[in-house]
CHARMM internal coordinates of N, CA and C (Angstrom, degrees):
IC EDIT
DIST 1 N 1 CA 1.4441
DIST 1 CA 1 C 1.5239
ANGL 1 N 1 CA 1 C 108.22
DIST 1 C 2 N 1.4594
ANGL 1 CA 1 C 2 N 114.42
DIHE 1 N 1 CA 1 C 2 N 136.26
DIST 2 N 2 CA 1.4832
ANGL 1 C 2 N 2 CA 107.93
DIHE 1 CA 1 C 2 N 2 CA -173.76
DIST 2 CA 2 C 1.2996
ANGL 2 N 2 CA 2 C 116.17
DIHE 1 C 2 N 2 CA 2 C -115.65
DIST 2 C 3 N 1.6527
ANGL 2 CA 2 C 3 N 108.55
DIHE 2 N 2 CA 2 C 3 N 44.74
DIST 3 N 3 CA 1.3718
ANGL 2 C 3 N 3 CA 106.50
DIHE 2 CA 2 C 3 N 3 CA 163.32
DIST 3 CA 3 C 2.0054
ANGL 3 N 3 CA 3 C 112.21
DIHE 2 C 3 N 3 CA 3 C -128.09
DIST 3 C 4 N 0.8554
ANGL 3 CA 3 C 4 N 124.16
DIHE 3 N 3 CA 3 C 4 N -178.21
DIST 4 N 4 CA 1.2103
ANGL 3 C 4 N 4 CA 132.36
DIHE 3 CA 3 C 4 N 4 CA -179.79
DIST 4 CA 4 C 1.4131
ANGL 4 N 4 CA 4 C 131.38
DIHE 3 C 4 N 4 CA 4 C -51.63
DIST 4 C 5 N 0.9841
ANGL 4 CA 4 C 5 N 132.69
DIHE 4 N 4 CA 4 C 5 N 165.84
DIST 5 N 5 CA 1.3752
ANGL 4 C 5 N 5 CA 111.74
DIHE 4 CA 4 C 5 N 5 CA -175.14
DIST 5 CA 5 C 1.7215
ANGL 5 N 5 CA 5 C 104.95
DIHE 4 C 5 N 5 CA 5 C -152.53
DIST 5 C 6 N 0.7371
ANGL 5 CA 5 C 6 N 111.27
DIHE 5 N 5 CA 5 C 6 N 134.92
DIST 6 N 6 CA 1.2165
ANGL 5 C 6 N 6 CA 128.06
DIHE 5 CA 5 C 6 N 6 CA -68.94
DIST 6 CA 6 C 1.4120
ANGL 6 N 6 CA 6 C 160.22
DIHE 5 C 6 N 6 CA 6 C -3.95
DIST 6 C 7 N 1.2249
ANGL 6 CA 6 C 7 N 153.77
DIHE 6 N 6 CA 6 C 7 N 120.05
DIST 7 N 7 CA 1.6522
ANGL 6 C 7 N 7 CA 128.71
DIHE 6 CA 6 C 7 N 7 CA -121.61
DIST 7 CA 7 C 1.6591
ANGL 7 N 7 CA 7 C 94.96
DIHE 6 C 7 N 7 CA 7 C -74.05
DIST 7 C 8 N 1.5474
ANGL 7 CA 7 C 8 N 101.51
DIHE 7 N 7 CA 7 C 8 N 143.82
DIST 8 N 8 CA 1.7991
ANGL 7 C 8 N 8 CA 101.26
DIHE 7 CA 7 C 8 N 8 CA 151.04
DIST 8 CA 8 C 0.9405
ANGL 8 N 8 CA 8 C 104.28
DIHE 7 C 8 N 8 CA 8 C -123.10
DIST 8 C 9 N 1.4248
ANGL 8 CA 8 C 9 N 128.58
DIHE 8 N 8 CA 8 C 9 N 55.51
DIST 9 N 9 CA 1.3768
ANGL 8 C 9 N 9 CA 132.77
DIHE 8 CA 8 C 9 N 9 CA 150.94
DIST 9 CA 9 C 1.6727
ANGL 9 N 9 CA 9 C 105.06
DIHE 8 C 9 N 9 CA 9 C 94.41
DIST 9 C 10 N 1.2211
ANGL 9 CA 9 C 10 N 123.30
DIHE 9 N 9 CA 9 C 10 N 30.39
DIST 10 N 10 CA 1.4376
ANGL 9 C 10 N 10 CA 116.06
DIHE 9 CA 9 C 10 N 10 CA 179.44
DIST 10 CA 10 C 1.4213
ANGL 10 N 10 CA 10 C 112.99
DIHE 9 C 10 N 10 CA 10 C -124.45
DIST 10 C 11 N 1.3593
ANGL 10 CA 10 C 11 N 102.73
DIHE 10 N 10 CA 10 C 11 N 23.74
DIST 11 N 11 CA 2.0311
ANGL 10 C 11 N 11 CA 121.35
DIHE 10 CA 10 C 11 N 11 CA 170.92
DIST 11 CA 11 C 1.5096
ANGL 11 N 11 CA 11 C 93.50
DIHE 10 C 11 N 11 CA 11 C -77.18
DIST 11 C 12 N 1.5507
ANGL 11 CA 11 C 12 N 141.97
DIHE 11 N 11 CA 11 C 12 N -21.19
DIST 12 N 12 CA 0.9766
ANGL 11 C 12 N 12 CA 124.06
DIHE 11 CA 11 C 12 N 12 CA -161.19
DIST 12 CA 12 C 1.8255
ANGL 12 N 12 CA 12 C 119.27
DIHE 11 C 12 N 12 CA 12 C -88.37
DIST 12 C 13 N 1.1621
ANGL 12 CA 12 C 13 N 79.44
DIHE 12 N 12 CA 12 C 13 N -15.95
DIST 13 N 13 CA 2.0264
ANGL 12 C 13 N 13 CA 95.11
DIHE 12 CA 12 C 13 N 13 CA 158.03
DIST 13 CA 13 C 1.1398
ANGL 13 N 13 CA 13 C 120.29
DIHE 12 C 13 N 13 CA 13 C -45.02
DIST 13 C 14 N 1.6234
ANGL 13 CA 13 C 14 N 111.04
DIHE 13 N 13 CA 13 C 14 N -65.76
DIST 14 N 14 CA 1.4946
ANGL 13 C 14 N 14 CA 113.39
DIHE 13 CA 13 C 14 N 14 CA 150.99
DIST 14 CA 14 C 1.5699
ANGL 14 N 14 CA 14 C 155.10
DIHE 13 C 14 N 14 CA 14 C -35.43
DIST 14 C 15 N 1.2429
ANGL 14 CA 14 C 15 N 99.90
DIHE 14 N 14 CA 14 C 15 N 100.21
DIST 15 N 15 CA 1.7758
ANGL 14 C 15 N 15 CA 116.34
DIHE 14 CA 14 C 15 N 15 CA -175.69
DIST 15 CA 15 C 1.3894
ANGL 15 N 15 CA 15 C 112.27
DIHE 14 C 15 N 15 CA 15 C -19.59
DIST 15 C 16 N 1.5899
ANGL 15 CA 15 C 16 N 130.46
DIHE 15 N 15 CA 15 C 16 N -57.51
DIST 16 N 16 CA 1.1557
ANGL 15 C 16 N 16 CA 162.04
DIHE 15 CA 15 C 16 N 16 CA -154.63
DIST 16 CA 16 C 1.5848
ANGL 16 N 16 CA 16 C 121.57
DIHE 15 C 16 N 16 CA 16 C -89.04
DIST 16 C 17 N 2.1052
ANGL 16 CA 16 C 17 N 101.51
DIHE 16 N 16 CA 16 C 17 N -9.15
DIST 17 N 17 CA 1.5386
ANGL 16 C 17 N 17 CA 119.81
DIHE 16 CA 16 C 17 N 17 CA -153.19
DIST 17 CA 17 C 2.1667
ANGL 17 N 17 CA 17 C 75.63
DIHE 16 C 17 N 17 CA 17 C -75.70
DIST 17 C 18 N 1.8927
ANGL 17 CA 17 C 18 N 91.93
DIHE 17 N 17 CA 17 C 18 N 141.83
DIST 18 N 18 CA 1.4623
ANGL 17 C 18 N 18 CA 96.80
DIHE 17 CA 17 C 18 N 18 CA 155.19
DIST 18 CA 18 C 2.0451
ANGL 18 N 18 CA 18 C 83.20
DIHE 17 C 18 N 18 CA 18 C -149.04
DIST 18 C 19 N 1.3638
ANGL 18 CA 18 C 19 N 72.11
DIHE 18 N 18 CA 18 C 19 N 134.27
DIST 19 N 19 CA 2.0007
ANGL 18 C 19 N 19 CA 91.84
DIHE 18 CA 18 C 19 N 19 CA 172.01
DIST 19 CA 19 C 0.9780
ANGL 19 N 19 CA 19 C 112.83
DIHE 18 C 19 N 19 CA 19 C -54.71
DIST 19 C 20 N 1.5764
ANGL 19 CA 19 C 20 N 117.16
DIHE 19 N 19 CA 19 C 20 N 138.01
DIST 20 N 20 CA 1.4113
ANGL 19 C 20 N 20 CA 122.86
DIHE 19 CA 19 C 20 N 20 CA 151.05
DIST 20 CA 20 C 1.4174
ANGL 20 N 20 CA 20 C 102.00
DIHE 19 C 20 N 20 CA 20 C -150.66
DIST 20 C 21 N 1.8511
ANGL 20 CA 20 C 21 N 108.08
DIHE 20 N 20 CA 20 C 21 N 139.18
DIST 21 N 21 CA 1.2147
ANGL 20 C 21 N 21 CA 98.64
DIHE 20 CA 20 C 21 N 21 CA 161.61
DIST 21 CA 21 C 1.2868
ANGL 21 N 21 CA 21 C 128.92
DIHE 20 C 21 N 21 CA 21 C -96.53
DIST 21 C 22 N 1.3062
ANGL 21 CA 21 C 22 N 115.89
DIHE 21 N 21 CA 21 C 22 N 154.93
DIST 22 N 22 CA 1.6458
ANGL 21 C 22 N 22 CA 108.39
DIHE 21 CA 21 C 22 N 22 CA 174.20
DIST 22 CA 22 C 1.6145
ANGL 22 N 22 CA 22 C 115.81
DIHE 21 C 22 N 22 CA 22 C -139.08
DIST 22 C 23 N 1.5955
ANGL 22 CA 22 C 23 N 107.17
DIHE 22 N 22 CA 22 C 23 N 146.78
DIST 23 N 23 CA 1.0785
ANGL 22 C 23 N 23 CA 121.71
DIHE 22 CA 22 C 23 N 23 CA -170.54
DIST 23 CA 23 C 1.5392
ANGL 23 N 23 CA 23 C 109.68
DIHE 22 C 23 N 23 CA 23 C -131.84
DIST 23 C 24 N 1.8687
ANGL 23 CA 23 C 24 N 108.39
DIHE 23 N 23 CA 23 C 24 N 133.65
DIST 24 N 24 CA 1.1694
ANGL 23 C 24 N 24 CA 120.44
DIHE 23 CA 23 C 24 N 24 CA -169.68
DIST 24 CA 24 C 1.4045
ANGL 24 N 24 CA 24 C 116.99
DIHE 23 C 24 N 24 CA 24 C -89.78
DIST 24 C 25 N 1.0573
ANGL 24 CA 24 C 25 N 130.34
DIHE 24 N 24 CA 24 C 25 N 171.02
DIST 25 N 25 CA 1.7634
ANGL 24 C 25 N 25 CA 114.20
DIHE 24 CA 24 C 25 N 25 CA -173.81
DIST 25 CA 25 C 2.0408
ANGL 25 N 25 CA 25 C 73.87
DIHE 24 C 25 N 25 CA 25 C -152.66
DIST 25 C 26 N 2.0386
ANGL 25 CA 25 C 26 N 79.82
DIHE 25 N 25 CA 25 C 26 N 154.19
DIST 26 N 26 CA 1.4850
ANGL 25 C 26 N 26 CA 92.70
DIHE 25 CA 25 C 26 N 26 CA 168.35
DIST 26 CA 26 C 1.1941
ANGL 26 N 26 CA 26 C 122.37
DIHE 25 C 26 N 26 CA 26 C -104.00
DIST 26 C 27 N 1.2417
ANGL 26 CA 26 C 27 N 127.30
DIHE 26 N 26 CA 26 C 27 N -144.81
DIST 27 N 27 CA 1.9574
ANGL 26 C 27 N 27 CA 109.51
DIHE 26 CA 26 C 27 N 27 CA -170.63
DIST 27 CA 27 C 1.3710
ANGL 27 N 27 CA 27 C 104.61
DIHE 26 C 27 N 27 CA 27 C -90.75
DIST 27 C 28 N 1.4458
ANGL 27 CA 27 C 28 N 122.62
DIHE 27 N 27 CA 27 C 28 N -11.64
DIST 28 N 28 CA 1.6777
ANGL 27 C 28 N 28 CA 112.78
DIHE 27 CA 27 C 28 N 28 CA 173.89
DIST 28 CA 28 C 1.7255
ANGL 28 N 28 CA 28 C 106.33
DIHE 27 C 28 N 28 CA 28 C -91.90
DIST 28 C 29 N 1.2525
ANGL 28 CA 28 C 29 N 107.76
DIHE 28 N 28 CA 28 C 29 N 5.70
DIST 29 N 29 CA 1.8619
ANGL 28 C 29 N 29 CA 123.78
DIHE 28 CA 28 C 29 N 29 CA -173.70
DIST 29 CA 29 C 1.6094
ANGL 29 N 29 CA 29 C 120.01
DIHE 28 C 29 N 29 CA 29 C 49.12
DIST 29 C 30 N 1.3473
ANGL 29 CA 29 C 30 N 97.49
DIHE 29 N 29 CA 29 C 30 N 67.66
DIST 30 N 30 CA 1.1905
ANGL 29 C 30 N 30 CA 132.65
DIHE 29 CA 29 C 30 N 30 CA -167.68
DIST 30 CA 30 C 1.7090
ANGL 30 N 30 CA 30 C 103.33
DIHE 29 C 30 N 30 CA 30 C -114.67
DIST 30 C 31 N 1.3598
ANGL 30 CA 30 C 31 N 128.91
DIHE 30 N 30 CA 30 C 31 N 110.21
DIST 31 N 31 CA 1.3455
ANGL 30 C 31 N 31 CA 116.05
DIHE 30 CA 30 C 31 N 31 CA -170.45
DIST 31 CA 31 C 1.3647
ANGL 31 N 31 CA 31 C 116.73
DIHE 30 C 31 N 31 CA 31 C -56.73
DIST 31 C 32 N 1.1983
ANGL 31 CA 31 C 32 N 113.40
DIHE 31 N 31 CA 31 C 32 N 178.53
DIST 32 N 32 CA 1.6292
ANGL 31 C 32 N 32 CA 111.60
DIHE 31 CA 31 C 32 N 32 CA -157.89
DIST 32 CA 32 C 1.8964
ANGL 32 N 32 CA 32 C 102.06
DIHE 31 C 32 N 32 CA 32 C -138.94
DIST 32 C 33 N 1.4260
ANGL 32 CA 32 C 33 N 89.60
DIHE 32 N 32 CA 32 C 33 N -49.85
DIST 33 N 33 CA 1.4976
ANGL 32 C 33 N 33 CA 110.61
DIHE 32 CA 32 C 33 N 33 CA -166.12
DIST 33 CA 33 C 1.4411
ANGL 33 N 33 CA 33 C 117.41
DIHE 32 C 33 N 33 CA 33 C -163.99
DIST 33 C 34 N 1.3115
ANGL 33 CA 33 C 34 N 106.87
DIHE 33 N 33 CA 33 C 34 N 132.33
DIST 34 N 34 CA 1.3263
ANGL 33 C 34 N 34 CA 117.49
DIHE 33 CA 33 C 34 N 34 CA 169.37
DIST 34 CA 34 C 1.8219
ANGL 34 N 34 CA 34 C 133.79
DIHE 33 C 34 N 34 CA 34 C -111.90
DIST 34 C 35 N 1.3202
ANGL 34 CA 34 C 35 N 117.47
DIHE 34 N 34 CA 34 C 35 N 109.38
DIST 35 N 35 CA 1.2691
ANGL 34 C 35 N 35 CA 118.51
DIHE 34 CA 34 C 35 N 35 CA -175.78
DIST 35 CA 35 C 1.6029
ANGL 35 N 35 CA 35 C 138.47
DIHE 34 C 35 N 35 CA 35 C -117.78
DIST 35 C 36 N 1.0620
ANGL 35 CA 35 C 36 N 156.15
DIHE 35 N 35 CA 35 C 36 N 164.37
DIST 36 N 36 CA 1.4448
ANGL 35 C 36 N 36 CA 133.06
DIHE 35 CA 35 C 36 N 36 CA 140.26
DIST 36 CA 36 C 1.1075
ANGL 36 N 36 CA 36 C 117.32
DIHE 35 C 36 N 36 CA 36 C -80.72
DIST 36 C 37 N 1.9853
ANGL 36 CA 36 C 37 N 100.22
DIHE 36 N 36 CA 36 C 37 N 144.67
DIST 37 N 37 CA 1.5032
ANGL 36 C 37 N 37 CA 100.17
DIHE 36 CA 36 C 37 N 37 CA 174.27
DIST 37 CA 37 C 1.3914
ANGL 37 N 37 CA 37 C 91.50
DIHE 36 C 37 N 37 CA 37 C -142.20
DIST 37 C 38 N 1.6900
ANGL 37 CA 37 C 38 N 120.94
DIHE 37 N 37 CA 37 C 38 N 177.15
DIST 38 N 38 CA 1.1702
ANGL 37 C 38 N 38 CA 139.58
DIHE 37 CA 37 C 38 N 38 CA 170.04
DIST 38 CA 38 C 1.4210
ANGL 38 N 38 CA 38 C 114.16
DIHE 37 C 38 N 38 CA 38 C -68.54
DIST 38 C 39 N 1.8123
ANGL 38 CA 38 C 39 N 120.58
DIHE 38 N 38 CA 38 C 39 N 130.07
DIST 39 N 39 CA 1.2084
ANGL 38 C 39 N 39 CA 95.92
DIHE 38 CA 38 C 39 N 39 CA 173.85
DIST 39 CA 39 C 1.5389
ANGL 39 N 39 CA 39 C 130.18
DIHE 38 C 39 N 39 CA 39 C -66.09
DIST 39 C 40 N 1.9314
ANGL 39 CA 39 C 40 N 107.58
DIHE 39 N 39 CA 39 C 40 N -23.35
DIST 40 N 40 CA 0.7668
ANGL 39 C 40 N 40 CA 107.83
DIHE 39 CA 39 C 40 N 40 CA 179.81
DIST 40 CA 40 C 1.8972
ANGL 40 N 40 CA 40 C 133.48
DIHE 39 C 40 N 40 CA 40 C -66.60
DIST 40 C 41 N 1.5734
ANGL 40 CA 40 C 41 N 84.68
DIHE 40 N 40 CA 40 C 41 N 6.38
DIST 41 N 41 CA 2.1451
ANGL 40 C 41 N 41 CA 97.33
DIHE 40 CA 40 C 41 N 41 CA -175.80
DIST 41 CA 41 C 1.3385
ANGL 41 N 41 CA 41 C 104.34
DIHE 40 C 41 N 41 CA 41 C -70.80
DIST 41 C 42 N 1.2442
ANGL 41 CA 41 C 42 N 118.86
DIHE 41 N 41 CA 41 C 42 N 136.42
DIST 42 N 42 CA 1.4118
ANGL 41 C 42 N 42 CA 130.67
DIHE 41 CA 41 C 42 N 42 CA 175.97
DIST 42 CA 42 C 1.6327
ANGL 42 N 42 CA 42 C 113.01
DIHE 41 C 42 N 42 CA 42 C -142.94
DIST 42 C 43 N 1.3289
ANGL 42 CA 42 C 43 N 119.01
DIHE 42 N 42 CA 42 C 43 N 128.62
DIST 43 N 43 CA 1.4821
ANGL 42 C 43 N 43 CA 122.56
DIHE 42 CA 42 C 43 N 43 CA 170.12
DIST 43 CA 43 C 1.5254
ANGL 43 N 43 CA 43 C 113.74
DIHE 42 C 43 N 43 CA 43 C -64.18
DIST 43 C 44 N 1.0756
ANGL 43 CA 43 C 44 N 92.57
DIHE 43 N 43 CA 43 C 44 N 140.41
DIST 44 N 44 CA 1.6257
ANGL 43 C 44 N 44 CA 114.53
DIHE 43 CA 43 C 44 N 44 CA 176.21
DIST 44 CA 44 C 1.7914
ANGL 44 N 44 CA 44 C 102.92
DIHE 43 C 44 N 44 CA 44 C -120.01
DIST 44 C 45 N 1.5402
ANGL 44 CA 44 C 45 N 106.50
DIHE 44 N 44 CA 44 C 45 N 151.46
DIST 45 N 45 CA 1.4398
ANGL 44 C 45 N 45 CA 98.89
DIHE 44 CA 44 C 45 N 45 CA 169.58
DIST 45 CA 45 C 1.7409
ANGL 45 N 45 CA 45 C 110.14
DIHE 44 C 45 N 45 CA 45 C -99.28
DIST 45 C 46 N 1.3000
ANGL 45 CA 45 C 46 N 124.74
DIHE 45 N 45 CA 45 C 46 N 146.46
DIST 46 N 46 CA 1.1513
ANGL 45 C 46 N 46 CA 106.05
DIHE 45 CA 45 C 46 N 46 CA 168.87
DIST 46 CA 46 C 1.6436
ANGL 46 N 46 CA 46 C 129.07
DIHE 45 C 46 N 46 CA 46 C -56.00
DIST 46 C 47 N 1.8667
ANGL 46 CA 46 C 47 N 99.95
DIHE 46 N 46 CA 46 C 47 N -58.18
DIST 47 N 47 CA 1.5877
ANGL 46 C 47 N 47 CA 105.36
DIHE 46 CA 46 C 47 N 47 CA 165.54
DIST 47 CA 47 C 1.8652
ANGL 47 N 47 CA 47 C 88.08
DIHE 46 C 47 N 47 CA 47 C -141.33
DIST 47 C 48 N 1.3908
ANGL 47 CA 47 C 48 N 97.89
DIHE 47 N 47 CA 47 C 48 N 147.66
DIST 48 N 48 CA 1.4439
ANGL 47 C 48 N 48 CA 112.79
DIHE 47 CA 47 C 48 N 48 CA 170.27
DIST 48 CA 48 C 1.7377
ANGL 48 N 48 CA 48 C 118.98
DIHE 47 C 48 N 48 CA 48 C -50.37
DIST 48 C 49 N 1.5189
ANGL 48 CA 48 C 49 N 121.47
DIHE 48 N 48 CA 48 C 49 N -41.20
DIST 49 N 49 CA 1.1666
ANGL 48 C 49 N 49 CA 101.79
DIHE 48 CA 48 C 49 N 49 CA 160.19
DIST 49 CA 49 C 1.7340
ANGL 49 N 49 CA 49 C 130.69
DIHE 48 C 49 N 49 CA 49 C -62.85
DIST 49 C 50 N 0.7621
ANGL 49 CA 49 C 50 N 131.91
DIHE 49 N 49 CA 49 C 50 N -51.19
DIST 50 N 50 CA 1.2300
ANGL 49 C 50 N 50 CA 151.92
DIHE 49 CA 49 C 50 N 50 CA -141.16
DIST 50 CA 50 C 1.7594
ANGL 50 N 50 CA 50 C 96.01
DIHE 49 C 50 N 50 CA 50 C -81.81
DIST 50 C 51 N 1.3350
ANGL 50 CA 50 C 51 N 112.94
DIHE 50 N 50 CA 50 C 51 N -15.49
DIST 51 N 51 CA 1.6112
ANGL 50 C 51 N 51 CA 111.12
DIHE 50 CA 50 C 51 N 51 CA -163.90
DIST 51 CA 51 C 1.6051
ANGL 51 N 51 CA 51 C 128.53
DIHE 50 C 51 N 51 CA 51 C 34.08
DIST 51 C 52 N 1.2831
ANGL 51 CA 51 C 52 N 106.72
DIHE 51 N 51 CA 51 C 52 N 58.04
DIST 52 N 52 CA 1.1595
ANGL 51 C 52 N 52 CA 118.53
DIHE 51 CA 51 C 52 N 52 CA -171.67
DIST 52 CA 52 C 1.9835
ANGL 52 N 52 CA 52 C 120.37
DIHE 51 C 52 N 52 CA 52 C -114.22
DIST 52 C 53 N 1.3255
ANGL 52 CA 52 C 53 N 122.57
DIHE 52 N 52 CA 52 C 53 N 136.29
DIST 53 N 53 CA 1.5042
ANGL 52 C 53 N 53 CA 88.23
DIHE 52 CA 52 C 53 N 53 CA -151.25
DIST 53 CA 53 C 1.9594
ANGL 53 N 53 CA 53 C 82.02
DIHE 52 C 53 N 53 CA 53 C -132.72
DIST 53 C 54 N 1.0129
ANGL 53 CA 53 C 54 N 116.45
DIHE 53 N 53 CA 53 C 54 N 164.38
DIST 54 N 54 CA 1.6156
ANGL 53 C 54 N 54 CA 131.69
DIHE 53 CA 53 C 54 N 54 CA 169.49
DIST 54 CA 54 C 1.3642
ANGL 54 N 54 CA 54 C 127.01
DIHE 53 C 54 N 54 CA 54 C -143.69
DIST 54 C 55 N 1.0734
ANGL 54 CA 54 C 55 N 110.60
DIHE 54 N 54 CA 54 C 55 N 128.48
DIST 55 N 55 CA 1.7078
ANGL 54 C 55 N 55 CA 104.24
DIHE 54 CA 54 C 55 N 55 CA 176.80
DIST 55 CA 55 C 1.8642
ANGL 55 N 55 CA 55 C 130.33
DIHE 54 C 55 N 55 CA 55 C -81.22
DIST 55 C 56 N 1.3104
ANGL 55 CA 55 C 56 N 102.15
DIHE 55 N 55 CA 55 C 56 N 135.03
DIST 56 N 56 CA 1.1305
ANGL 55 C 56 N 56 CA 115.26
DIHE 55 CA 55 C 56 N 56 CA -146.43
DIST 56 CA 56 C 1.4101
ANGL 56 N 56 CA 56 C 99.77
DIHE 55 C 56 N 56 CA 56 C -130.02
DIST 56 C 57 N 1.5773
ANGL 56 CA 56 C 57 N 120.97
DIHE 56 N 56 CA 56 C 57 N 140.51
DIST 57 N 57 CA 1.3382
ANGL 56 C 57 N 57 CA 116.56
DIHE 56 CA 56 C 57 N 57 CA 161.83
DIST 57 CA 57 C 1.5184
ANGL 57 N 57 CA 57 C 145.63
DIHE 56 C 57 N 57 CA 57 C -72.40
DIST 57 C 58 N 1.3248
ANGL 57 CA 57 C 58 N 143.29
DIHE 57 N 57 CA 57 C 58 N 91.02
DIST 58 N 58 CA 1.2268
ANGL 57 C 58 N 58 CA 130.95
DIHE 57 CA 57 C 58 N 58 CA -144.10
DIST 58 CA 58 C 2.0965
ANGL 58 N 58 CA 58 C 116.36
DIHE 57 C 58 N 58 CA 58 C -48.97
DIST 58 C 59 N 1.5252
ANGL 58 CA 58 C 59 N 83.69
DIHE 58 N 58 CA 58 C 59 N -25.91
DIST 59 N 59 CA 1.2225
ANGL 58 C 59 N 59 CA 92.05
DIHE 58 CA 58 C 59 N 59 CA -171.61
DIST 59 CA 59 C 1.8975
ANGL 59 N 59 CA 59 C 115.70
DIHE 58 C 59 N 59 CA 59 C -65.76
DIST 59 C 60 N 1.4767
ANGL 59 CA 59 C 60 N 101.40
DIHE 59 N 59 CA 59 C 60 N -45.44
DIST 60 N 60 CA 1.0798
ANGL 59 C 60 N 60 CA 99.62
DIHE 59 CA 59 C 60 N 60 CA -175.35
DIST 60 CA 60 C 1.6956
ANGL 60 N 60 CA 60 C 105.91
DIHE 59 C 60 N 60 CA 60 C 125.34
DIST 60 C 61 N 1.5010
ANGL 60 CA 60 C 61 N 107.02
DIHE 60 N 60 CA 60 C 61 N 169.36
DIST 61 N 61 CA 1.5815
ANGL 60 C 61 N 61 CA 101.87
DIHE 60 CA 60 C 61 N 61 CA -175.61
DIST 61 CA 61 C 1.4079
ANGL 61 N 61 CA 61 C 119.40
DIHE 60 C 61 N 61 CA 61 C -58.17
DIST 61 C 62 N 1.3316
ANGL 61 CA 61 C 62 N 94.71
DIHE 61 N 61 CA 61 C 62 N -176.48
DIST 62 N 62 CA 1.7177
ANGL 61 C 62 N 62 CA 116.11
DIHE 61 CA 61 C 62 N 62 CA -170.10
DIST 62 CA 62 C 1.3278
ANGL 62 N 62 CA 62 C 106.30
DIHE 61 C 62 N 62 CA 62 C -49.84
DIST 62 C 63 N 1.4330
ANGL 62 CA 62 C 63 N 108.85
DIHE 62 N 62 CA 62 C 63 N -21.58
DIST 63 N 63 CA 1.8924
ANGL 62 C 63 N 63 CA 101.68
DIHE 62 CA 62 C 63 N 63 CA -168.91
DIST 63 CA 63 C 1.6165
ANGL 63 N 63 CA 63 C 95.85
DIHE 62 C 63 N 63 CA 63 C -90.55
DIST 63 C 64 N 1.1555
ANGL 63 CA 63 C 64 N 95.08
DIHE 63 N 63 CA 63 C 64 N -41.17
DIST 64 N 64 CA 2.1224
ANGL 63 C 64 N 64 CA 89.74
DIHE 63 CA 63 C 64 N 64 CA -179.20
DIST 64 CA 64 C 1.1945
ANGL 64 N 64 CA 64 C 107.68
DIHE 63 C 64 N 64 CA 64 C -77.10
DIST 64 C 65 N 1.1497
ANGL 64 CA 64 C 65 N 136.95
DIHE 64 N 64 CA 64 C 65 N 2.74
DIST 65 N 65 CA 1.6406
ANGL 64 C 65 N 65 CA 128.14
DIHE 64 CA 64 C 65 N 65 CA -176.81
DIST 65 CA 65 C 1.7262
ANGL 65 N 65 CA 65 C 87.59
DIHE 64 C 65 N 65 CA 65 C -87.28
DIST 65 C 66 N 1.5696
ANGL 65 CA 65 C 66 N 116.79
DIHE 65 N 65 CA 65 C 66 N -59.10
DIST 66 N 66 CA 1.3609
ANGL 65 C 66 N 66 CA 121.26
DIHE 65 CA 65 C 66 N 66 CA -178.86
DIST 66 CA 66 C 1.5557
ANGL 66 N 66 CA 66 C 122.22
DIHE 65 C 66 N 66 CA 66 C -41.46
DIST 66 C 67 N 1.4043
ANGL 66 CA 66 C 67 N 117.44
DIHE 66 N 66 CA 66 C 67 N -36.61
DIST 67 N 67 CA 1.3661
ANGL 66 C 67 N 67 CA 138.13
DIHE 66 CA 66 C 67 N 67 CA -153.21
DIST 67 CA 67 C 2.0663
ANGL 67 N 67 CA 67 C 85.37
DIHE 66 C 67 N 67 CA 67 C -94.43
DIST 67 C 68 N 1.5945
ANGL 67 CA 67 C 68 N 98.13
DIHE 67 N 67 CA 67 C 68 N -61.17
DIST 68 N 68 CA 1.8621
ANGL 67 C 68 N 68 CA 88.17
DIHE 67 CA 67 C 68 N 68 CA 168.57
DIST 68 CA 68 C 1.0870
ANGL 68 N 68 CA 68 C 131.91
DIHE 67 C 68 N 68 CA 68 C -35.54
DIST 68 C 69 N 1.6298
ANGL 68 CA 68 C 69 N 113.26
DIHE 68 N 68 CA 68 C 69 N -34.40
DIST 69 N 69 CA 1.2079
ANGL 68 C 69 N 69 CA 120.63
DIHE 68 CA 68 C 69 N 69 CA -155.63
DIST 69 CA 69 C 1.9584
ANGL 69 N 69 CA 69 C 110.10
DIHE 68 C 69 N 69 CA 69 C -94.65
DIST 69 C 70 N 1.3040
ANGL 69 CA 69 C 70 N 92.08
DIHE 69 N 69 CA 69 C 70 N -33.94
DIST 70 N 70 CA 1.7399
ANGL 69 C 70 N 70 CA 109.53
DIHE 69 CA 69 C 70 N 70 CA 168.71
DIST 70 CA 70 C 1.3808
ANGL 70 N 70 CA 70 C 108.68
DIHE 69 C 70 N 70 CA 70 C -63.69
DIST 70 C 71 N 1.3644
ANGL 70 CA 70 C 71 N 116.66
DIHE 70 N 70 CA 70 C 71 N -18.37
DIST 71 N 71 CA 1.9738
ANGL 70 C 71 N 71 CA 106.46
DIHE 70 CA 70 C 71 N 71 CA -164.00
DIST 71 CA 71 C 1.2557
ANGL 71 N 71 CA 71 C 86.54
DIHE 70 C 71 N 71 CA 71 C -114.06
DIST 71 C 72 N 1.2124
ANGL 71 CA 71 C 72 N 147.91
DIHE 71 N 71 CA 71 C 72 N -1.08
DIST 72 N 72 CA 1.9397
ANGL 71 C 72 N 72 CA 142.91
DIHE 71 CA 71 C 72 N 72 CA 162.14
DIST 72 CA 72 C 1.4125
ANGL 72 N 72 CA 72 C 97.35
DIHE 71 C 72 N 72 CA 72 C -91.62
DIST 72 C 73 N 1.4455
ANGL 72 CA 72 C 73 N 143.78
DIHE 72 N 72 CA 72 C 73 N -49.96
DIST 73 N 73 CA 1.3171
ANGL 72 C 73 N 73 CA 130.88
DIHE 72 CA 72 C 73 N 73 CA -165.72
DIST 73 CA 73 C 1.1225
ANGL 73 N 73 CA 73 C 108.15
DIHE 72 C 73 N 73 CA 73 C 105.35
DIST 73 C 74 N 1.3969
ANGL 73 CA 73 C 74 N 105.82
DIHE 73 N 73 CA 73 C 74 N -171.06
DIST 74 N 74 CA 1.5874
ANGL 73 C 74 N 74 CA 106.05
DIHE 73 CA 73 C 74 N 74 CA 165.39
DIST 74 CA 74 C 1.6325
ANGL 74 N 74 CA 74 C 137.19
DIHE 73 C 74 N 74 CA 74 C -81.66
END
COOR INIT
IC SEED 1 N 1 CA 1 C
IC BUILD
């Protein structure tokens, strides 16, 4: 994915960008942080041992984000 990570606002480059905000809570669920992200962002693990996670587009690359974006319209 070739935007930031956590977003600072440069998902909106993206054809495919739809807002969402999100907010982190700590272990007593107490907010933490507030950001925008794509709805379409989804964690991936790198490998199951290692518990390691990356954000990823559900949609898929730059060509399917484009191709998503042609079959919804404007």
């Amino acid at each position: 994915m070739p935007f930031s990570k956590p977003s600072r606002g440069d998902f909106e480059t993206c054809p495919a960008y739809r807002a969402m905000d999100v907010v982190t809570f700590d272990p007593s669920y107490e907010p933490l942080a507030w950001f925008k992200a794509c709805r379409h962002l989804e964690l991936k693990a790198t490998t199951p041992i290692e518990n390691r996670w990356y954000g990823a587009c559900a949609i898929g690359d730059a060509a399917a984000r484009d191709r998503w974006t042609q079959s919804i319209g404007a």
